[in-house]
C-alpha positions as CSV (number, residue, x, y, z in Angstrom):
1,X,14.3,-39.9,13.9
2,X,11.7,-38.1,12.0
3,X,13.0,-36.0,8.7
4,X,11.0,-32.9,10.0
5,X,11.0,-32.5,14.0
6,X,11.4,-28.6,13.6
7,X,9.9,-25.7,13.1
8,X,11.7,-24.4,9.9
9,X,12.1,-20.7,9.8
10,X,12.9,-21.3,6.3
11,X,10.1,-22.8,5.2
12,X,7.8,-20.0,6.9
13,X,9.4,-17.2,5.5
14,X,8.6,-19.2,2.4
15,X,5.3,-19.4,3.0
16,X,4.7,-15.6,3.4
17,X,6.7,-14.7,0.9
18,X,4.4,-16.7,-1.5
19,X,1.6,-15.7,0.5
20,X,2.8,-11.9,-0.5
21,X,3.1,-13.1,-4.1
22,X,-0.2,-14.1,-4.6
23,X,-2.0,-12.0,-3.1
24,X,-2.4,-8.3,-3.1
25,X,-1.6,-7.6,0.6
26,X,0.5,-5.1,1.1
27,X,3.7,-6.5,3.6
28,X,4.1,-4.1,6.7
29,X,6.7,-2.0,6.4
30,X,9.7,-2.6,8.1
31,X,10.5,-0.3,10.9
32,X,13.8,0.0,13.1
33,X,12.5,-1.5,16.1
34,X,14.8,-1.8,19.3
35,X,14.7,-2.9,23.0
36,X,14.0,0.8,23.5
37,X,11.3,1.0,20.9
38,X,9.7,-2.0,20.4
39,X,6.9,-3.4,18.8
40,X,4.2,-3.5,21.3
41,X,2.3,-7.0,21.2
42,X,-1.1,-8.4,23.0
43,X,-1.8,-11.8,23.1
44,X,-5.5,-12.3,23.9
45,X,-6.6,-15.5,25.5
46,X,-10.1,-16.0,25.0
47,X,-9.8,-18.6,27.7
48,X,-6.9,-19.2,30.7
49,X,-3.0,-20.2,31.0
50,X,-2.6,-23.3,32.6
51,X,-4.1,-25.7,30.1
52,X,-1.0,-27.2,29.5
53,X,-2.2,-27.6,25.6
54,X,-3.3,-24.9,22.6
55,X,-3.1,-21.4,25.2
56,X,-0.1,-22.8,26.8
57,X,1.8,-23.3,23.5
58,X,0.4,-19.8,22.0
59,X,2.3,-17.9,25.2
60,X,5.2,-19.9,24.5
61,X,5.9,-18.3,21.4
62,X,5.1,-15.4,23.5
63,X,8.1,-15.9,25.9
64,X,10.3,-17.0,23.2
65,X,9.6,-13.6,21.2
66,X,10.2,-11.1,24.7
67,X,13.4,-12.6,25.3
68,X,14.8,-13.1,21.3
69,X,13.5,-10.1,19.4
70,X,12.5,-6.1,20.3
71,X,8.8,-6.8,21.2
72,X,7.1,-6.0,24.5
73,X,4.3,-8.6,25.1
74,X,1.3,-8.0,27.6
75,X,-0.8,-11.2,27.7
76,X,-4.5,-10.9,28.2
77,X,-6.4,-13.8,30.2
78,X,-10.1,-13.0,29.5
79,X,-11.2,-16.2,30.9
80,X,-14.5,-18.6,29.1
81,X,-16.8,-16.4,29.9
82,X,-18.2,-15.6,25.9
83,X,-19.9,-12.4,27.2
84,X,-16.4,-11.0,28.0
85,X,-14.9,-12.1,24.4
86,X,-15.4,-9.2,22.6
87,X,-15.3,-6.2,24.6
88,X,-12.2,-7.5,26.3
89,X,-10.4,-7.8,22.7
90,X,-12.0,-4.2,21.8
91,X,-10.6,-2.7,25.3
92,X,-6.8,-4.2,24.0
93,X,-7.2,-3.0,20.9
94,X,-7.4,0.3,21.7
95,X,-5.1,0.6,24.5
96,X,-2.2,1.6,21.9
97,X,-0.6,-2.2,20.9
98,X,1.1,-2.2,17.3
99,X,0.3,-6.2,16.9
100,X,-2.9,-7.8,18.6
101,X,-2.8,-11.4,18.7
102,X,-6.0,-13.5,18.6
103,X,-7.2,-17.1,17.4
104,X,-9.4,-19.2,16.4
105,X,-13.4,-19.1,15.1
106,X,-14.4,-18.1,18.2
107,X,-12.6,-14.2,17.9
108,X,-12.7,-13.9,14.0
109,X,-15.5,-12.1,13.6
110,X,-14.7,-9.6,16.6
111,X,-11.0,-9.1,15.0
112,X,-13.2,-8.0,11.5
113,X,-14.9,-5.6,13.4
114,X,-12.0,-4.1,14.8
115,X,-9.5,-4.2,11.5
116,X,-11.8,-2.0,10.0
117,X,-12.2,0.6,13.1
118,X,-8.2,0.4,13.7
119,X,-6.3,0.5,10.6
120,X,-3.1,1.5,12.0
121,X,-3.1,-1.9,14.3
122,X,-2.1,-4.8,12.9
123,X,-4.1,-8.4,13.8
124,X,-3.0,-12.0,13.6
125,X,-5.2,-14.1,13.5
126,X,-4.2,-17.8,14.4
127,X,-6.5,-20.9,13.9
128,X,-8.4,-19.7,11.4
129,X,-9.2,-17.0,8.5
130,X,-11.9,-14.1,7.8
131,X,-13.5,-14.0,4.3
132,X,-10.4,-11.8,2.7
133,X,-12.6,-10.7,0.0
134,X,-15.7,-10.1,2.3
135,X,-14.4,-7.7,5.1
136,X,-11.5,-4.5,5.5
137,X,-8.7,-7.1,6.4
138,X,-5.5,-5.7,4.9
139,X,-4.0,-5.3,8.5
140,X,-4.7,-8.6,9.4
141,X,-2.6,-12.3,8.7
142,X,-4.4,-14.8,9.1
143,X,-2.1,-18.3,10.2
144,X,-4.1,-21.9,9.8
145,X,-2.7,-25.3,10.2
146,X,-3.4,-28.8,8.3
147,X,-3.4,-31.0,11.4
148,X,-5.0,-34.0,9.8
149,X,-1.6,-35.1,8.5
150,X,0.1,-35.1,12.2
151,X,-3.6,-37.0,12.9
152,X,-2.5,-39.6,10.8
153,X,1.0,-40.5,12.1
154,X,-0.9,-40.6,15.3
155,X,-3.7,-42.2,14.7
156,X,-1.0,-45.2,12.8
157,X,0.8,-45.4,15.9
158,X,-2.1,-45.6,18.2
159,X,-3.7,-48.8,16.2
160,X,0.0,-50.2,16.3
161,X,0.1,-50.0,19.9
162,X,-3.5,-51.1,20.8
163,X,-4.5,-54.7,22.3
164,X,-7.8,-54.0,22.0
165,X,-8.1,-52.8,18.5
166,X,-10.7,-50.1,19.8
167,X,-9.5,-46.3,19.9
168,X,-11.4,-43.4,21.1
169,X,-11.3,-39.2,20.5
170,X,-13.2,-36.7,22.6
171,X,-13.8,-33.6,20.7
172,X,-14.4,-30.6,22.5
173,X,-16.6,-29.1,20.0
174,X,-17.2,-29.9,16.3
175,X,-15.2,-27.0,14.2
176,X,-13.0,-27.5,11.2
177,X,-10.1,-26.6,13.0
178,X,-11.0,-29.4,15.7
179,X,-12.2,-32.0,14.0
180,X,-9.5,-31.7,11.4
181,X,-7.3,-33.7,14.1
182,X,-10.0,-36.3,13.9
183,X,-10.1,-36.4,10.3
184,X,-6.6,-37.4,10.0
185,X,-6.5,-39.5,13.1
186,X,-9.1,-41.9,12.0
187,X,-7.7,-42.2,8.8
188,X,-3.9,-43.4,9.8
189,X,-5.4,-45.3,12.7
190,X,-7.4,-47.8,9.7
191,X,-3.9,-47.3,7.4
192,X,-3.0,-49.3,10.4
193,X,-5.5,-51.5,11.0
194,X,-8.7,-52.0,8.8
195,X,-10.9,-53.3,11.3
196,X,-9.9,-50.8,14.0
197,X,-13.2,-49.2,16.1
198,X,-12.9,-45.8,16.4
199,X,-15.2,-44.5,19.5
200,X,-16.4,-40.8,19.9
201,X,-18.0,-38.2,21.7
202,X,-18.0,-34.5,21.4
203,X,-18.0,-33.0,25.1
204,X,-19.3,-28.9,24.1
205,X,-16.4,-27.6,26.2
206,X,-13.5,-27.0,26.0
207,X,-12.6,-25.9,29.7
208,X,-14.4,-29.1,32.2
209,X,-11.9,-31.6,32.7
210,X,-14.4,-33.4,35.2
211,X,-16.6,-33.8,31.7
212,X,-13.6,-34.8,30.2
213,X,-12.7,-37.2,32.4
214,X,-16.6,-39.1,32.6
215,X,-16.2,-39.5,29.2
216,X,-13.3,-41.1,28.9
217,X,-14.2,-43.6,31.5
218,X,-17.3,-44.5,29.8
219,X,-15.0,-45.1,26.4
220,X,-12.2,-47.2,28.6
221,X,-14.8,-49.0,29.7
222,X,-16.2,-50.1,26.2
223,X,-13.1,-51.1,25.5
224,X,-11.0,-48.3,24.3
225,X,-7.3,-48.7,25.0
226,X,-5.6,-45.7,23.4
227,X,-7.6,-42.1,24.0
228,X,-7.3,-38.9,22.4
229,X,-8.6,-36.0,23.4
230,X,-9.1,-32.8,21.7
231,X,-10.6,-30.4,23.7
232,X,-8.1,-28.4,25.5
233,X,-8.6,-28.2,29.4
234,X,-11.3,-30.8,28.8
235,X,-9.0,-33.2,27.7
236,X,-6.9,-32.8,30.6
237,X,-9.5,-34.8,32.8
238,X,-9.6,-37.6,30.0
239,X,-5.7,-37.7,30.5
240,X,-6.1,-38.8,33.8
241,X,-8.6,-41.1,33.3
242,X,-6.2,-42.9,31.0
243,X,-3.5,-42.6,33.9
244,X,-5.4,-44.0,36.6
245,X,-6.9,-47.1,34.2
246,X,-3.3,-48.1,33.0
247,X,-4.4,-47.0,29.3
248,X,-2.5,-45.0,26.7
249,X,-3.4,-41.7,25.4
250,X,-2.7,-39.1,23.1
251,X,-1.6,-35.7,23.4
252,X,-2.7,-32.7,21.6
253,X,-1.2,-29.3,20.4
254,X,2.0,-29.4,22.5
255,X,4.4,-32.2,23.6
256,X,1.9,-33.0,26.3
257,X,4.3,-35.7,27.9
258,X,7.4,-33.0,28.4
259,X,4.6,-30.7,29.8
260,X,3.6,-33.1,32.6
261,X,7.7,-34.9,33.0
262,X,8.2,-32.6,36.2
263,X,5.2,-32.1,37.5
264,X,3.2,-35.4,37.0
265,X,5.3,-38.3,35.8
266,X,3.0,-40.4,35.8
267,X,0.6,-39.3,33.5
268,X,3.6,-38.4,31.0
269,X,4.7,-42.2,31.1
270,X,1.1,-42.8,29.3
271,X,1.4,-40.6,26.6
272,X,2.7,-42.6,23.8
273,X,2.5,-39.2,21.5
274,X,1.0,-35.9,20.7
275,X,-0.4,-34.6,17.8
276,X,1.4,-30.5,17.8
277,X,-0.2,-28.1,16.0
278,X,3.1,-25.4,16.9
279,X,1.0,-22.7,17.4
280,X,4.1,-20.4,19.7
281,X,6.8,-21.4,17.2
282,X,4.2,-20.1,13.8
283,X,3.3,-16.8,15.9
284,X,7.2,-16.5,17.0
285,X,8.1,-16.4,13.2
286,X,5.5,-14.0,12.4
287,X,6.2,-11.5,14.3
288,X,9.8,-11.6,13.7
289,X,8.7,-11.5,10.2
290,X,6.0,-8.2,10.9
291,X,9.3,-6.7,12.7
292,X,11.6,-7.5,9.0
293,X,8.6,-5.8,7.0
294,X,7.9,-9.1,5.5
295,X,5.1,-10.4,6.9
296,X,2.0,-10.2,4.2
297,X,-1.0,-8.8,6.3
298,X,-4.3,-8.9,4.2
299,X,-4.2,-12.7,3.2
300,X,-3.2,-16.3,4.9
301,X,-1.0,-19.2,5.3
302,X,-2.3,-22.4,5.9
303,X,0.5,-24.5,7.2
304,X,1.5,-28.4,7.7
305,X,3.9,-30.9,7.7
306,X,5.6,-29.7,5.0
307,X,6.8,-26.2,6.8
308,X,7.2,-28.4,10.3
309,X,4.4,-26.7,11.9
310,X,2.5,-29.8,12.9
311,X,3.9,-32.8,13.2
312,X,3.7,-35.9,16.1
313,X,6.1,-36.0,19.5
314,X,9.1,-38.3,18.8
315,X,10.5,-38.2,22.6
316,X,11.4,-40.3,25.5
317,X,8.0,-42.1,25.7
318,X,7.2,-42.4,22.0
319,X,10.3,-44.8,21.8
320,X,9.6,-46.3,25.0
321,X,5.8,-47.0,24.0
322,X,6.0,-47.2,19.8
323,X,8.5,-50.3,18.5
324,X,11.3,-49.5,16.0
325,X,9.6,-51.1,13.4
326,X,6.6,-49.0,13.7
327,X,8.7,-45.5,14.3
328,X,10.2,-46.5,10.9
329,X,7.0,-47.0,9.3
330,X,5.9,-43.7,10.1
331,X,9.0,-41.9,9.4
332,X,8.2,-42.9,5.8
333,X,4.6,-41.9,6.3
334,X,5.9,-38.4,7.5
335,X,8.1,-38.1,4.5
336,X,5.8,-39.1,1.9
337,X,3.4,-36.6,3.7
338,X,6.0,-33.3,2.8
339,X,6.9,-34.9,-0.3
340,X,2.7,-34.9,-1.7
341,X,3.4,-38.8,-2.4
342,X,0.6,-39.5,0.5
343,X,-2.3,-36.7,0.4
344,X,-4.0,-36.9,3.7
345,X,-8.1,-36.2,3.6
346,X,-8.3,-32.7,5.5
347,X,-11.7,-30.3,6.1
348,X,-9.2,-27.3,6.3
């Protein structure tokens, strides 16, 4: 059993609370919200539901918050269509939302734009950060996440478990916040084993699971065993591919193995982990904490192991598919990971 499987709402409230400390931002005041006035919330998808990976997990924090805490949610689908990015984010912006939810480099620089034309809204911005000290961002938190270190418990297990001693990762494209997975993954997979090969290819999407799927038959058949892709719907294509060849994968963002235990069994059976970046769970605890009036807009948190907001799946299949001796092994990993004993290389 890992020593951090949760979510701690401890250790976030922590985290902004020193976030607040060290920074100038003002926290939002707290305000008596109730079922019959609630905070009024948009999450906007620059992308669709159904990935069963990073916009998946971001609603589920979603779902979590409408049926815990006085919000009313209204989530915005704007599809991949990049021409419909920005003005779909302005149109939500000013259709009267307290909280507007976005994430990742791909909305930053629109959420900028719009801090500094709405004032009175408040923005969070998941994934990644503005330049505080370059734009008018003191209505906007910014929440980032060290995945390399969940990489690395994954990327240990994944050389454990291969025959072939060759790995591969798909990235959809090549962004800190992406390739930080990769980072970390690499690095635990040759803690593991020193002469592991390490295949890759970045696919430039992150929404064509067919090109997902090409790719990681080309990598299976160089030898690859044990696949990981990061690139959201892409990956789901490389998923199967695993499935259909009898090879091993890893998950990303989510417990991709729960995800597919109903509805494909099959393809869950092959996931031996996933690497979670707990995107719902950080945004759930955010807005309870914008609700409390503690929640320090105009600065950042950057998250990890630490707080429990990434971390590896430890579930049915994981002790089906990793031995003991190896879930022990990266237990301790895990733990010298939160205790700063083991510093894991990160780009974040």
């Amino acid at each position: 059993m890992s020593l951090i499987n949760t979510f701690g709402k401890v250790a976030l409230s922590a985290m902004l609370a020193g976030a607040m400390m060290a920074s100038t931002a003002i926290p939002a005041s707290a305000q008596e919200y109730t079922k019959e006035n609630p905070l009024k919330v948009a999450l906007v998808l620059h992308g669709t539901l159904g990935d069963k990976s990073f916009f998946d997990d971001a609603n589920s924090g979603m779902v979590r918050a409408q049926a815990e805490l006085p919000v009313d949610i209204k989530v915005i689908e704007l599809g991949y269509d990049r021409s419909k990015w920005q003005a779909g984010l302005a149109d939500a912006t000013d259709s009267g939302y307290d909280v507007i939810i976005a994430g990742t480099f791909d909305m930053t620089g629109y959420i900028v734009e719009l801090a500094s034309e709405y004032p009175d809204v408040k923005f969070i911005d998941y994934d990644d950060t503005p330049d505080f000290s370059a734009c008018e961002c003191s209505n906007v938190l910014a929440v980032q996440y060290t995945t390399a270190a969940a990489g690395y418990l994954a990327g240990y297990a994944a050389a454990k478990v291969s025959k072939t001693g060759i790995l591969s990762t798909i990235i959809g494209m090549e962004f800190p916040t992406v390739t930080d997975f990769k980072v970390g993954f690499d690095a635990g997979a040759k803690a593991a084993n020193p002469d592991v090969q390490i295949l890759n290819q970045v696919a430039g999407t992150f929404s064509d699971p067919a090109k997902g799927k090409e790719i990681a038959l080309a990598q299976i058949n160089q030898g690859a065993d044990v696949v990981f892709p990061i690139a959201g719907g892409t990956g789901l294509g490389a998923l199967q591919a695993v499935k259909e060849n009898g090879k091993l994968a890893v998950g990303v963002d989510s417990d991709q193995a729960l995800i597919f235990k109903d509805s494909d069994p099959a393809q869950a059976e092959v996931i031996l982990t996933s690497v979670e970046k707990r995107v719902g769970e950080s945004l759930y605890q955010v807005l309870q904490a914008t609700i409390d009036g503690t929640a320090a807009y105009g600065t950042g948190v950057l998250l990890g192991v630490k707080e429990g907001a990434v971390g590896i799946s430890e579930n049915e299949y994981y002790e089906k598919l990793v031995p003991a001796d190896v879930r022990a092994e990266i237990d301790a990993l895990e733990a010298k990971i939160a205790s700063g004993e083991l510093v894991v290389d990160s780009v974040m």
